[in-house]
N, C-alpha and C positions, 0 to 999 in steps of 0.2 A: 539932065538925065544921063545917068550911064549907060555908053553900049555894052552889048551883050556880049560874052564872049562863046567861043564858038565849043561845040560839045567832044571836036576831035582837041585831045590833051597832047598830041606829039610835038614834041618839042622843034622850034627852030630851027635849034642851031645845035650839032652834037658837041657832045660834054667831053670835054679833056680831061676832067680831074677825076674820073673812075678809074681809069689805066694807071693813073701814080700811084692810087691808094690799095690797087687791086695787089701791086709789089709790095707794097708795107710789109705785110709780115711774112712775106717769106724772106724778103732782106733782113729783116728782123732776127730770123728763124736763120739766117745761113751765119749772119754776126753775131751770135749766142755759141753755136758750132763752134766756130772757129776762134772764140776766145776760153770754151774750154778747154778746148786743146790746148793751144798755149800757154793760158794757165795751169796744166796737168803736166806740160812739158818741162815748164821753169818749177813745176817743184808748190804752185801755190793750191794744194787739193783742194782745201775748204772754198777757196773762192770759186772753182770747178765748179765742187757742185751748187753753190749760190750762185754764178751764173745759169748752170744747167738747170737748177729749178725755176728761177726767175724765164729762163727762154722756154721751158716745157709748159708753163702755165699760161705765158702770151699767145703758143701756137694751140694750146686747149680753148685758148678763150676767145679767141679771134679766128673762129671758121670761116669757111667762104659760104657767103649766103647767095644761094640765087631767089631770085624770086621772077616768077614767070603771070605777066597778063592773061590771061585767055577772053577774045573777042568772040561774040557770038551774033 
């Protein structure tokens, strides 16, 4: 027989890997910045804006989701 498990869902033990991934993209998003500058400064436009389109589209497509429980 399997015990049963219990109807409160709250975890353990808190989660470390939310905090890292909650940085992704805007380190993402400041490492896109900062290499088209550089590549705008050395002279490489095109790659500029293929960088800046490639970083405009990951901070479009990767919003910050919240999502909220409500207990009643």
């Amino acid at each position: 027989m399997t015990p049963l498990t219990p109807l409160d869902r709250t975890a353990t033990e808190p989660r470390t890997d939310v905090p890292l991934l909650s940085w992704l993209t805007p380190l993402t998003t400041l490492m896109c910045v900062v290499a088209v500058v550089i590549l705008g400064l050395t002279g490489h436009t095109e790659a500029a804006v293929a960088v800046g389109v490639i970083g405009g589209g990951l901070g479009a497509a990767t919003g910050i989701q919240i999502t909220v429980n409500i207990r009643r």
